[in-house]
N, C-alpha and C positions, 0 to 999 in steps of 0.2 A: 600541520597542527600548530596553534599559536597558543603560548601559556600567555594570559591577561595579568596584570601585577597583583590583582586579586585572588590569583590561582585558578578560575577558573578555565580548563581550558577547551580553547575554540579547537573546531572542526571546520576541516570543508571551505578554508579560504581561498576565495575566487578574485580574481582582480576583477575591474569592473568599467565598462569603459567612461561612465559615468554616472551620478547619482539616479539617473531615470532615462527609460530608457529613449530615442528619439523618434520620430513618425519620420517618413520621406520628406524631404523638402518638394518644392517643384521644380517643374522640368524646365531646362532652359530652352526658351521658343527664339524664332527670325521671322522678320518680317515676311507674309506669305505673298505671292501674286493675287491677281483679282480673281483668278479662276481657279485659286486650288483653294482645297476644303479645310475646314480647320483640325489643326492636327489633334488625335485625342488627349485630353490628358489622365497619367497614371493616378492610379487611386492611392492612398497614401497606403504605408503596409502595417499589417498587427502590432503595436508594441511588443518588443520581449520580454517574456517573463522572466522577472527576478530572481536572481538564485539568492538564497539567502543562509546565512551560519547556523550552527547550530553548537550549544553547550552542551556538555555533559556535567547531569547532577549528581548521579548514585551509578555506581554499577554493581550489579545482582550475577550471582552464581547461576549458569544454566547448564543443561544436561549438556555435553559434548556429542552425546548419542544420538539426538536428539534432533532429525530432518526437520526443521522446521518449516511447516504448512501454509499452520493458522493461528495468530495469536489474538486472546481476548479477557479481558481485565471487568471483572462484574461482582460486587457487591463481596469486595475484598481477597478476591481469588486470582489466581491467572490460570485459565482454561488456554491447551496448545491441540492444536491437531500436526502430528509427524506425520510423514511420508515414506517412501520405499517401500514395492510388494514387501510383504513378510516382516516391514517394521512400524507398519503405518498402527498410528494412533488415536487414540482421542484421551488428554491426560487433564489431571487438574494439579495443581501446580503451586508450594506455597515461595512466594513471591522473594522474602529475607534469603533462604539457603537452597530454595530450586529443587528443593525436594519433590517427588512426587507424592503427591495425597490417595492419588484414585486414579483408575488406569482402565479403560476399554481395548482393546488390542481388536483388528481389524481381522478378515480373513483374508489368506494368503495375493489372494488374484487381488484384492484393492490394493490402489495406489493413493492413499487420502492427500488431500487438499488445501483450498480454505474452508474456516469456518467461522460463523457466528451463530447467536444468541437471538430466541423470539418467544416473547413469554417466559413461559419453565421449560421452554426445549434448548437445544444447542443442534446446528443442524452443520450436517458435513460433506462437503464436496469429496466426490474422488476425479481422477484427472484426466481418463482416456474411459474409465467404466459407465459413465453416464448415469450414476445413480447419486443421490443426495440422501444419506442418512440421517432421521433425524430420534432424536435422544431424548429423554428425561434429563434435566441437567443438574438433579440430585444424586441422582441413582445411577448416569450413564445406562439406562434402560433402553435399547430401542425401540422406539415405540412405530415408526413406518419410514417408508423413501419415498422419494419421488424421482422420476425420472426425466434429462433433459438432453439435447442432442447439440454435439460440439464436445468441448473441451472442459473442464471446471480447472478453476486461477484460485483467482482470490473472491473472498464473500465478508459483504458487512451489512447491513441494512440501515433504512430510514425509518423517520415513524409509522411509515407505509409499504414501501416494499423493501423485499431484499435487491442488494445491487451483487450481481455475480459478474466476475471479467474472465476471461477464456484463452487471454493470452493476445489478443489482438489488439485493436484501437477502439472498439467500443465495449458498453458496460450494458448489462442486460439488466434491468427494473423487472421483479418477478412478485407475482402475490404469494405474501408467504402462507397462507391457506391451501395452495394446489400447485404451486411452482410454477404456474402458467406464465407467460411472458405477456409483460404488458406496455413495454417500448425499449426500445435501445435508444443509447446517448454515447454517442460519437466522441473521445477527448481529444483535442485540438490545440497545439499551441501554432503561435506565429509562421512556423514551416510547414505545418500540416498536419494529419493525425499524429498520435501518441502510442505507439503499439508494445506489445511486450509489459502489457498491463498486469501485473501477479496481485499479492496482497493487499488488503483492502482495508480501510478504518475511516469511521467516519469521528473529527473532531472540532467541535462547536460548528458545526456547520459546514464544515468544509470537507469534501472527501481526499484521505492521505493514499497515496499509493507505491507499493513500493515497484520498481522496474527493473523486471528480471535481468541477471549479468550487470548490473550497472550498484551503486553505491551513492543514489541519489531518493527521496522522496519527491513526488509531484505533489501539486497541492492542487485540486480540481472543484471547479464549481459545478454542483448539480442545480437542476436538469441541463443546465447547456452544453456541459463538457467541456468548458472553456477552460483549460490550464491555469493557473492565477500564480506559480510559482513555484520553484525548486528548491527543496534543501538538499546542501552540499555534504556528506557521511564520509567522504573518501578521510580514509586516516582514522573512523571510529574503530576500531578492531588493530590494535598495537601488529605490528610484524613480528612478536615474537610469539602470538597466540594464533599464525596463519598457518601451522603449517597442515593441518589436518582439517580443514574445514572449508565449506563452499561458499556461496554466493550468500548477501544481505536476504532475508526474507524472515519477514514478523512484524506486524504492529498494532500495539494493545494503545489506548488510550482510559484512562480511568477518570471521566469525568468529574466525579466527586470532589478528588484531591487535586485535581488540573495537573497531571501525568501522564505522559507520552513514552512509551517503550518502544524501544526496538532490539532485535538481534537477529538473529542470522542461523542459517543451515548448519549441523554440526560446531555452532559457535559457541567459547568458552563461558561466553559473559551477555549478559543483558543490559540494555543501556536505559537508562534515565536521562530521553533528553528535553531541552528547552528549546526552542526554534526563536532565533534575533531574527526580529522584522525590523 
């Protein structure tokens, strides 16, 4: 963690080994004979992607109780989906002191998920159940499921479909009319797939994701899958607010105000952060 003279402070400083990153050079070749064939040459390799810092602007009170799923920020509210048979939730959330507003409580056998927002509904993953609840998003009403096979992570959507992750390296593009699937997108950085894909948000165009056990955001371009860069979080959550709580998971974006949330499983605090490109 670096405090800036301005006070505010950075997250997540990574050395670097230069301002960009570099392509392979070429291979060093020797004069061949007349009868040997020419040697292949290497294809240059991906650039790596960028890690980049991240500020924090506001931190907001959150439930401690509180597994965090699914987080989502709409039209002034923060909607959260918790997790754990027997504590899993669907809540609505007011944002300043973390209070709850409204509360759906699950039954016992679910294990809830991610979740987002389509229309007037809010729809909810659970994680080994294979069912997708989806809600009235006034009323927490449920109004029907749908059902899908594998695993349910993280869930956000496009102007068009829902994108669901299941914990692996790809993301599933679903009509959110019938939950049908209607392509998977592979995430890929420079080394290879990107797996251990959980929460999900899409911001200006970019999908954020968070990666389960780890303390970083990816930054992914849809439809390719293509990784386009990392934020660094190690060091958001102080050491003196660790000792009862689990891994990074949560991220609301509120496009209105251009606000970026994040927090974490049983975590004290919610963040307000800024991403330095």
């Amino acid at each position: 963690m670096v405090v800036t003279r301005t006070g505010a402070v950075l997250i997540g400083v990574v050395a670097a080994a230069g301002a960009a990153a570099l392509l392979a050079g070429p291979l060093r070749t020797r004069a061949r004979g007349p009868d040997e064939a020419p040697r292949p040459v290497r294809a240059p390799e991906a650039a790596a992607a960028p890690v980049h810092q991240a500020r924090v602007i506001r931190r907001f009170p959150h439930d401690p109780k509180a597994f965090t799923q699914g987080l989502l920020y709409r039209d002034g509210a923060l909607y959260e989906s918790t997790g754990l048979n027997g504590q899993s939730s669907l809540r609505k959330v007011e944002l300043e002191t973390g209070r709850v507003l409204q509360q759906h409580d699950l039954e016992h056998q679910y294990f809830a998920e991610g979740m987002t927002d389509w229309g007037p509904t809010l729809i909810q993953l659970t994680w080994t159940s294979g069912i997708a609840f989806v809600y009235d998003r006034q009323t927490f009403k449920p109004i029907r499921r749908f059902t899908y096979t594998g695993e349910g992570w993280g869930l956000t959507r496009t102007d068009e479909h829902l994108v669901m992750s299941d914990g692996t390296s790809s993301l599933r593009l679903l009509d959110p009319g019938t939950f049908a699937e209607a392509s998977r997108v592979e995430v890929r950085d420079e080394h290879g797939p990107v797996s251990a894909i959980n929460e999900l948000e899409m911001m200006k165009g970019t999908l954020v994701a968070n990666i389960w056990q780890s303390e970083r955001l990816a930054l992914i371009d849809l439809p390719s899958g293509r990784l386009t860069g990392w934020v660094d979080l190690r060091g958001l959550l102080p050491p003196a607010e660790r000792a009862q709580v689990d891994v990074m998971n949560g991220i609301a974006y509120d496009a209105e105000g251009d606000r970026l949330f994040v927090t974490g499983k049983w975590w004290p605090t919610l963040f307000q952060i800024e991403v330095i490109r």
